[in-house]
N, C-alpha and C positions, 0 to 999 in steps of 0.2 A: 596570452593566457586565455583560456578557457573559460572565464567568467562570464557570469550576467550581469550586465551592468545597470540592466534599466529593467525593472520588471513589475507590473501594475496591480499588486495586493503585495510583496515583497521589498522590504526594506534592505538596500545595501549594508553590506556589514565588513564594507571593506575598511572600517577605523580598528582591525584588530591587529595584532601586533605581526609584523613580516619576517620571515624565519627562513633562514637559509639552511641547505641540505644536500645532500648530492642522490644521484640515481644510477647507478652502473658506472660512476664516475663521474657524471655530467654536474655539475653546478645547476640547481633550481632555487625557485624559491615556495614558500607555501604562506600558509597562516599560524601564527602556534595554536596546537591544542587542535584544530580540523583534523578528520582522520587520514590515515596515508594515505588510502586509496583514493580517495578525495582529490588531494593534494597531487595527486600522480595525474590524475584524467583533469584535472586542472590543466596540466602542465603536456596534457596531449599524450601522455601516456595509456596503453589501455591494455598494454600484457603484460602482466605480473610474472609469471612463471613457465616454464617450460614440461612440460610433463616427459615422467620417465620412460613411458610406453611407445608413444607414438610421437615425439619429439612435439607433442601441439602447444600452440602459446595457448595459458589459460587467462582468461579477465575475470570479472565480477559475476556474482551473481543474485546470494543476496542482499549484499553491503548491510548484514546486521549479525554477524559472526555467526550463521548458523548450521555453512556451507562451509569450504574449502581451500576454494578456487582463488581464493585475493593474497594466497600466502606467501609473504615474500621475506628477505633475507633483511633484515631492521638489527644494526648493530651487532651482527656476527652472531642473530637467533631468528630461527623460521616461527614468523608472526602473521596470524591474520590481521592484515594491513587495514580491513575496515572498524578494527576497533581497537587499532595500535591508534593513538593521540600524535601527531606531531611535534618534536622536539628541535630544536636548532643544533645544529651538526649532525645529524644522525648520520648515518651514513647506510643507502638504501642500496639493496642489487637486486636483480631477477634468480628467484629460485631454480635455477637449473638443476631437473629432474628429483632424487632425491636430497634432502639435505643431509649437513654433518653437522654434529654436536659438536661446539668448538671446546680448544684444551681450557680450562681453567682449573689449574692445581694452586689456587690462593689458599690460605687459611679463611676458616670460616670468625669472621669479624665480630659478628653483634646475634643472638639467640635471645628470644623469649616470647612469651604466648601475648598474644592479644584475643582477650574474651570479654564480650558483650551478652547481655542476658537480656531478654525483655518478655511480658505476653504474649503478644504477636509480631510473628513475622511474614511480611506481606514481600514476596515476589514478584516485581513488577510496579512500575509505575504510570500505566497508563490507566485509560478511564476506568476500567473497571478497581485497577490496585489500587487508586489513590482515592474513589468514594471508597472502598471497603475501609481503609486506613481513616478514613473521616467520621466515619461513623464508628467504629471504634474507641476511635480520640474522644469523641463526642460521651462517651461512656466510663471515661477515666482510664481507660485500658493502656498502659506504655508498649509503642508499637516501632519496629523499624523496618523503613521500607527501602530496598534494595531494588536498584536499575541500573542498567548496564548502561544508559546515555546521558550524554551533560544535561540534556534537558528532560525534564517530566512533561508526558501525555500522551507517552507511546507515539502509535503512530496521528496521532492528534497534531504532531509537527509536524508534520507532512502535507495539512491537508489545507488548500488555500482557498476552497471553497466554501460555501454556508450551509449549515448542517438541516437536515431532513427532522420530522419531530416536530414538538410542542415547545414554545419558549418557555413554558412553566416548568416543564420537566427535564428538558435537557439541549437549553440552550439554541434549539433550532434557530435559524436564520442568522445563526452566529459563526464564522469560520471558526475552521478546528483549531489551526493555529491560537484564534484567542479564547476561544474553549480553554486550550492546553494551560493558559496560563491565568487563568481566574482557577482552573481548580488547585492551579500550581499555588498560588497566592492563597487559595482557601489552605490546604491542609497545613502550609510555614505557619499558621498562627496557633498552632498548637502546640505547646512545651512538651508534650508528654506524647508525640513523633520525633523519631530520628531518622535523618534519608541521607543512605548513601547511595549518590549519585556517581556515573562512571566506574561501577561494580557489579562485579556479578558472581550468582553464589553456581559454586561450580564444583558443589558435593554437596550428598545428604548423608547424614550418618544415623547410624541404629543409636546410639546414646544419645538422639534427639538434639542435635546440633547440626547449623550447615557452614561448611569454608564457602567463606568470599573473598575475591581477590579485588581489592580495593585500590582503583587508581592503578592500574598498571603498576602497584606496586610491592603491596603489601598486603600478606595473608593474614585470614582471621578469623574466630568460630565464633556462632551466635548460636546461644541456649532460648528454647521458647518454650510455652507452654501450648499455641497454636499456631498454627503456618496456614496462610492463606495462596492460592499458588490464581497469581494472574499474569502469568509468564505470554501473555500474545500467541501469536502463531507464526509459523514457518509458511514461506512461498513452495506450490508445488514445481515440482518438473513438469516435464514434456517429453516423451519420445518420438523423433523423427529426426533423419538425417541430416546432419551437421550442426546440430542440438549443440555439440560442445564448442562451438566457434566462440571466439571474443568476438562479443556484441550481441551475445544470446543472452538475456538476464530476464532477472524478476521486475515486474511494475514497483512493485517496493522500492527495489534497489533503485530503480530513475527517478522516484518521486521522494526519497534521502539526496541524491544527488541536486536535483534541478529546486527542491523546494527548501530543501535544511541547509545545503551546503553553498546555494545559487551556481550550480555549475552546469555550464552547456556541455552537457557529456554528451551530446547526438546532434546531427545535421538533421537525419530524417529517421523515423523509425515505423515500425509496423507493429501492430498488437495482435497479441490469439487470448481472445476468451473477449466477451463482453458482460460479463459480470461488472458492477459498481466501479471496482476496482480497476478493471483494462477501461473503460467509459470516461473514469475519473480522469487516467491516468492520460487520454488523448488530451482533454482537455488543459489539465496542465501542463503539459507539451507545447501545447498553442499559444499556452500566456507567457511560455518561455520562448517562444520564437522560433520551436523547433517544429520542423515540420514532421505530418502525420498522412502515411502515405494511407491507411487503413485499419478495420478492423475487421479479424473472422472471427467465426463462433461454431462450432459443428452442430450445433443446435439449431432447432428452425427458428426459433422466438432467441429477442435479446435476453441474458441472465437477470440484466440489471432493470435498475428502475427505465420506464420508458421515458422519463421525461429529461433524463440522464443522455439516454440514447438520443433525443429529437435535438434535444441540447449541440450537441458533438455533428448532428447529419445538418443543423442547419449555418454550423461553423465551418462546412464543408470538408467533412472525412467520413468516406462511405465505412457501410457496416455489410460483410458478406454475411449470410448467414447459411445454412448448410454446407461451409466449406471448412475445410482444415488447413495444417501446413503440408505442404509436401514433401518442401527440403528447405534447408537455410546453405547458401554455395557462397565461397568466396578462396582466396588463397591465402591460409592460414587466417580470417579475420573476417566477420560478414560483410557481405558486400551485396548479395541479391537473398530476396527471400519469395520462394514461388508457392502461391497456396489453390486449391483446386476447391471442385465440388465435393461431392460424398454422396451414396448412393442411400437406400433406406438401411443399409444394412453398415452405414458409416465406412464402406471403401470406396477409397480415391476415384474421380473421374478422371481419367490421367488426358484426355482431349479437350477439358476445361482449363486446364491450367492458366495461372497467370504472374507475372513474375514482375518483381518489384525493386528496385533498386534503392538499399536504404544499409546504414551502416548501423542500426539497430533492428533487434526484435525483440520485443517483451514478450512475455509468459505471464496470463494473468488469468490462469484457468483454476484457480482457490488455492487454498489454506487447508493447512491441516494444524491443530494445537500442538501447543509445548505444554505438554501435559507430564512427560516424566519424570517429573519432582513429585507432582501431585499420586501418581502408581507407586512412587518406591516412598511417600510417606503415609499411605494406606497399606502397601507390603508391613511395614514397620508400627502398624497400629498409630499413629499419631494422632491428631485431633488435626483434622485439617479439610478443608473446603476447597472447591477452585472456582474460580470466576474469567468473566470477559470468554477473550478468543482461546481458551486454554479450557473452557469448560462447553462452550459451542461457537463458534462460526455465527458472527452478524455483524448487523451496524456498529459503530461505536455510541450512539444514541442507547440500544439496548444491554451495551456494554455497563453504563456507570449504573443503570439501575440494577444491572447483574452486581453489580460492585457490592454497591447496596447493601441488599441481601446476605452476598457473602460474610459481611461485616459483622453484620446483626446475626446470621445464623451462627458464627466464628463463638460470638458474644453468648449464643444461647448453648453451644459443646461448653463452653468454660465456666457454666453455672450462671448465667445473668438471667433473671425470671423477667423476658421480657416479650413484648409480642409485635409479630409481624405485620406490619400493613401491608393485607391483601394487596389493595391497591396497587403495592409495589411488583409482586408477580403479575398483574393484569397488564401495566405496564409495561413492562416488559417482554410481556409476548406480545403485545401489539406494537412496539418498537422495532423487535424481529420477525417482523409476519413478510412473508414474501409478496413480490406484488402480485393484485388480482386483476378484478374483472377490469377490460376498457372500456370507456362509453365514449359513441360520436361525439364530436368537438360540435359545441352548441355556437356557435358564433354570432353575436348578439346585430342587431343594427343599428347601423350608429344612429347617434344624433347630434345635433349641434351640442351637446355637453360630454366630457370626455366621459369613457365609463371603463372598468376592468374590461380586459377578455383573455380569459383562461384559458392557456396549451399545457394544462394537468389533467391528463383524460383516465388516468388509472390511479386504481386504488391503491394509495402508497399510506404510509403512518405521516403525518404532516399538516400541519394548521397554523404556521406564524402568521401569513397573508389575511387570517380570520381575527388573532388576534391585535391587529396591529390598525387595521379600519376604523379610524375617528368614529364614526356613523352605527357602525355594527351592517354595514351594507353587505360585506361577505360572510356566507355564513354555507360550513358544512351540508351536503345531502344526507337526507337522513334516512340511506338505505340498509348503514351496517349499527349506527348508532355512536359511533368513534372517529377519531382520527385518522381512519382509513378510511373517509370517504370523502368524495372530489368537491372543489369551493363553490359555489354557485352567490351569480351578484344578484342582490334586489334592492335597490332604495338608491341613497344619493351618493355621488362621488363627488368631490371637491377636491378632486387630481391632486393628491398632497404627495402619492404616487410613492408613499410608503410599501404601498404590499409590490411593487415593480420592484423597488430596490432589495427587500430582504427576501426575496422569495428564493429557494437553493436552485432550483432551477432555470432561473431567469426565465420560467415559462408565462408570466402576467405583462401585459402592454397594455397601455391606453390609451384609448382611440376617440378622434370624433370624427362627423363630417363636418366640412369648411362648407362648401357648395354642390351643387349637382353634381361634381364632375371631381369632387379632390374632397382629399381626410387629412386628419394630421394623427401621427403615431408615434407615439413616447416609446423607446426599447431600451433595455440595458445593455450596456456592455461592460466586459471586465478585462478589457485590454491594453495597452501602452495606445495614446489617441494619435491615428493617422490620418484622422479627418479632419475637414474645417469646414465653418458656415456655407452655404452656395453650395459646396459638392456633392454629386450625387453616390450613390454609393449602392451598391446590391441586394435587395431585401428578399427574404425568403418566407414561403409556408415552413408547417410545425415538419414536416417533410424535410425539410432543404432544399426545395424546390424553389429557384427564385423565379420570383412574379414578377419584378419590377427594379428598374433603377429609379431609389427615392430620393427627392432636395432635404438635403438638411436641414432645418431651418434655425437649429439651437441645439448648439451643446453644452451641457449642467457637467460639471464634476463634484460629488459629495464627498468630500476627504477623510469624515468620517468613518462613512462606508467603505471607501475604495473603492467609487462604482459613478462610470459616467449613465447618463441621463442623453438621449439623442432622442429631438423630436424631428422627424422625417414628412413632407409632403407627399401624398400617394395620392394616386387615382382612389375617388370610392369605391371600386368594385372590390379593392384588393384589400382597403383601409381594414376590415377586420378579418384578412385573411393572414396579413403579414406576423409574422412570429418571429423573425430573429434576423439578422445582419451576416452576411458570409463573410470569413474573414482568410480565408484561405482559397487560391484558385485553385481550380478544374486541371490545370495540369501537374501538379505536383502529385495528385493522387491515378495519374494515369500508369499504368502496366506497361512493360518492352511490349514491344509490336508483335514479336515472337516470344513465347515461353525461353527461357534459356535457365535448365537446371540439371544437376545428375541427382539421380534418385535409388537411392542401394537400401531401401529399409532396412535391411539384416547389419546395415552396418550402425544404425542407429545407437548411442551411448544408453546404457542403465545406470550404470554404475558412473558416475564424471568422476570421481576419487581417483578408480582404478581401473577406469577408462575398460568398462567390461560389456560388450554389445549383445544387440537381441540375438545375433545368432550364435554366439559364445554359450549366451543363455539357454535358448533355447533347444541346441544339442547336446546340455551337459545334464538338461532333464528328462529330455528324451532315451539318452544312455544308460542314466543311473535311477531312471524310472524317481526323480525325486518328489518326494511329498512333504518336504520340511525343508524351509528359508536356510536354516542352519545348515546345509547341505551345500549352498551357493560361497557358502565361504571357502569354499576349498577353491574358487576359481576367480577367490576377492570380492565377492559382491557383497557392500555393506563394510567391507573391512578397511574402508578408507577412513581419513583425519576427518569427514565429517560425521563419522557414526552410524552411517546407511541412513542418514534421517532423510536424507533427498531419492534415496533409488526404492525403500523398502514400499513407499507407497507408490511405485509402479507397478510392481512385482505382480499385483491380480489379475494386470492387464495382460502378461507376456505368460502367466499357467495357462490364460483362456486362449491363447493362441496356440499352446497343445494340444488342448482338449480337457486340461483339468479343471477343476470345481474349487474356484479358491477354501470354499468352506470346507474340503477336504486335505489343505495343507496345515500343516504344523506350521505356526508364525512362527517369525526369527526371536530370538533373545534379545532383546533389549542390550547395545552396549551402553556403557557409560555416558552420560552428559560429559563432555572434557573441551575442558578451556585452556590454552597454553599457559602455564603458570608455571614460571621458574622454580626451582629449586631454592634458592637463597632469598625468593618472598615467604615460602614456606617455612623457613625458618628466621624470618622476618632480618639477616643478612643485611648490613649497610653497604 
């Protein structure tokens, strides 16, 4: 099995109940209640289905039903398998090509309505839906809030690292995971919330009502007088060649698998995009044991925060930057992923190339909202707001103060004469401020008493390290005025060596000199421990450059935290240059000797539904001279089981490769939000 068994901020969760099932016929086992697809790349499985077009196995992609690709054949009905629950006996097969509706001519057994009414209704229960619903609650308002996952905090379960932010305001130096579940534990103490969990509303209607299909099982309408819409967001695509292999997916989808589910879905993978989220998502990678042969970015600068980025280069996984993918090649399944340079004008250097042997590749190039509940109940005049990732794209820090807001604004559409704290929009946007300016790394000198030294050289939103100094010794620069500007030490330290442990970027160590000629250096680490006293071990600048092999001299584990404490001998020259420990060798992220890839851009996928390419596309606009999305349906694009919600925000990319002006296209229609929902939960059917 595919499991993680041992992993160093991750609690085993193997005391859940074991469940037997089959796969194509085979005998396996899973866990109950884990999702299928889960359960399947547990059990080494990683192709779902077979596509009608071109005979390709499809895998995962964005294992949160928002996509297509994981639908497989569960009890004699074509199911997205990442948010089918497991049951014992089911009985599982591989979607071969189209499905067929199976005969059932029963009598219809048990009919009747289930309706719920309430004030508000909050979509979503991550940070931002479950402050809005708090706030709310707070106001006597009876509210029900709807999620499609067992657990509430969005992608807050995802995330095993410590959050960025103010610990006043939203929990910084706190992991999301237990973020997730203090705000989980704040809103249960309210009577006058209702949540249902493992549900999802999967209609809106004009008579001001939405169906949810509750539990895999059963349908049901909820009347409101406000909708608050904090539905998250959707992973994008990528165009380039062999885009639609199994083992091409979302950072999302591997950080549900390796962090919610503990499953070793990858040996080695590679990322594109260095945004927070591809940064994060190496990182967690490493705490699972998987290795990270890379990241690119076609951009010249990282997306993400830098200290994100120094984090990941000094655990040893380089970052390319002005390069892209080229191809993803394998036989029927990735197996190499080759990515090159990029010229100023972003095409390929195709005598750059480099090529990488890994059985993954994530996609971690943004987010677009799930906003289409939020348009069709503005189409419909409702009274309704949206918050978090479904109203902009940011942190989840800036997400619950968006929540917030939306609560209180929900509160003041419904008549409550009440007034906003400013402060909370100030917050806010300095929560989602992107990062700024960097400044030299000021490396202090030691002395025989230890002191901070800070590898946070850019302006990010962030101050636990400030708050948390017995002394008041660290204390903000005061060039912006806020929490977007970098810590600087003055006064005393009495190495209590608080601000090392909760700081999110593990960028603070403390340092002294011993003698003329050696220092000693406290670092964190947040990994399963493979060292011991006497050993020496590899130390790096904020680079990933290593300096030096240092003696260990003491290892601390805080259980609290989940975070070792290593204090290191170094030579003084290095004692205040060292910044992190490398935890991965040099040769796992080396490239074949030779490029080895085929590269057909024209054959690149748009459409993955209905497997429709750039050049399909792009001679059916050239033909028919088109100026309107709604025109690409005649050759399927967008007309697949996931709604075009993955190919339509390609689409601007593949006009301008005609020559058109997207702003001169007619956009697509909108189809339906559609979730698989039987017939006989509809009519709520025993």
């Amino acid at each position: 099995m595919n499991r993680i068994q041992n992993h160093p901020i991750l609690d085993s969760n193997e005391d859940r109940q074991i469940v037997k099932f089959t796969f194509d016929g085979k005998g396996l086992v899973g866990y109950e209640n884990e999702m299928v697809s889960s359960a399947l790349i547990a059990n080494g499985v990683k192709e779902f289905s077979i596509h009608q077009k071109n005979d390709m196995p499809q895998g995962i992609f964005c294992a949160n039903g928002q996509c297509s690709k994981c639908t497989l054949i569960i009890d004699g009905i074509s199911q997205k398998s990442c948010i089918t629950p497991l049951k014992n006996g089911m009985k599982i097969e591989t979607l071969q090509r189209i499905p067929q509706l199976p005969i059932d001519d029963s009598p219809l057994k048990k009919s009747e309505k289930i309706e719920l009414k309430c004030d508000v209704l909050v979509v979503g229960g991550g940070p931002s839906g479950l402050n809005s619903a708090i706030e709310l609650a707070k106001l006597n308002y009876s509210v029900i809030l709807i999620d499609d996952k067992n657990e509430l905090g969005g992608k807050l379960v995802l995330q095993t690292h410590k959050f960025f932010g103010s610990i006043k305001d939203c929990y910084a130096g706190t992991r999301g995971i237990d973020i997730a579940k203090k705000l989980e534990d704040k809103i249960r103490k309210y009577d006058n919330v209702k949540i249902f969990s493992n549900s999802s509303v999967v209609g809106i209607f004009k008579d001001q009502k939405v169906g949810v299909f509750q539990n895999n099982k059963n349908y049901l309408t909820i009347s409101f007088d406000g909708i608050i819409i904090s539905a998250g967001a959707r992973e994008k695509s990528l165009v380039f060649p062999g885009n639609n292999l199994s083992g091409v997916y979302g950072a999302g989808a591997f950080q549900t698998l390796v962090n919610r589910d503990l499953i070793h879905s990858s040996d080695k993978i590679f990322i594109v995009g260095s945004g927070n989220v591809g940064l994060i998502a190496g990182y967690h990678a490493l705490q699972a044991g998987i290795k990270v042969a890379g990241i690119c970015d076609i951009l010249s600068d990282v997306s993400g925060y830098k200290v994100h980025a120094d984090k990941i280069k000094r655990m040893g996984i380089p970052i390319y930057l002005n390069h892209t993918v080229l191809s993803a090649n394998g036989n029927k399944k990735l197996e190499r992923v080759t990515i090159t340079k990029v010229d100023e004008k972003f095409r390929p250097i195709l005598e750059t190339a480099k090529t990488f042997e890994v059985d993954t590749l994530l996609i971690a190039v943004g987010l677009n909202p799930v906003d289409e509940f939020y348009n069709m109940a503005k189409k419909f005049n409702f009274k309704v707001v949206k918050a978090g990732d479904a109203k902009e794209i940011a942190e989840a820090s800036s997400a619950m103060f968006g929540g917030k807001i939306a609560g209180l604004e929900m509160a003041k559409i419904l008549g409550n004469d009440i007034e906003i704290n400013e402060e909370y929009f100030e917050k806010a946007n300095v929560l989602k401020s992107h990062p700024g300016e960097i400044y030299p790394i000021e490396s202090p000198k030691l002395t025989n008493e230890f002191q901070p030294n800070f590898f946070c050289n850019q302006e990010i939103p962030c101050n636990p390290c400030v708050s948390v100094c017995p002394h008041n010794s660290i204390q903000l620069d005061k060039k912006i005025g806020n929490i977007l500007d970098v810590p600087k030490f003055s006064g005393k330290c009495s190495a209590c060596t608080m601000c090392v442990t909760i700081c999110p970027g593990l960028a603070i160590t403390l340092a002294k000199k011993v003698d003329d000629n050696s220092a000693e250096v406290i670092l964190p680490f947040e990994f399963i421990m493979k060292y011991s006293e006497g050993e020496k071990i590899p130390l790096t600048d904020i680079n990933g450059n290593i300096l030096e092999n240092g003696e260990i001299i003491k290892i601390k584990y805080l259980k609290k935290k989940k975070i070792y404490l290593i204090t290191v001998k170094t030579t003084l020259e290095n004692g205040n240059k060292i910044a992190g420990i490398r935890v991965q060798d040099d040769e796992v992220t080396k490239p074949l000797e030779k490029p080895k890839y085929e590269y057909y851009p024209d054959d690149a996928i748009v459409c993955q539904c209905e497997m429709v390419t750039v050049k399909e596309i792009i001679e059916y606009i050239k033909k028919h001279e088109v100026r309107d999305v709604n025109q690409l349906k005649n050759i399927r694009v967008g007309m697949g089981a996931c709604g075009g919600k993955t190919c339509h925000s390609l689409l601007p990319r593949i006009f301008k490769m005609v020559g058109v002006d997207w702003k001169d296209v007619e956009k697509g229609t909108d189809r339906p939000l559609n979730m698989e929902v039987p017939m006989g939960a509809i009519v709520n059917e025993e």
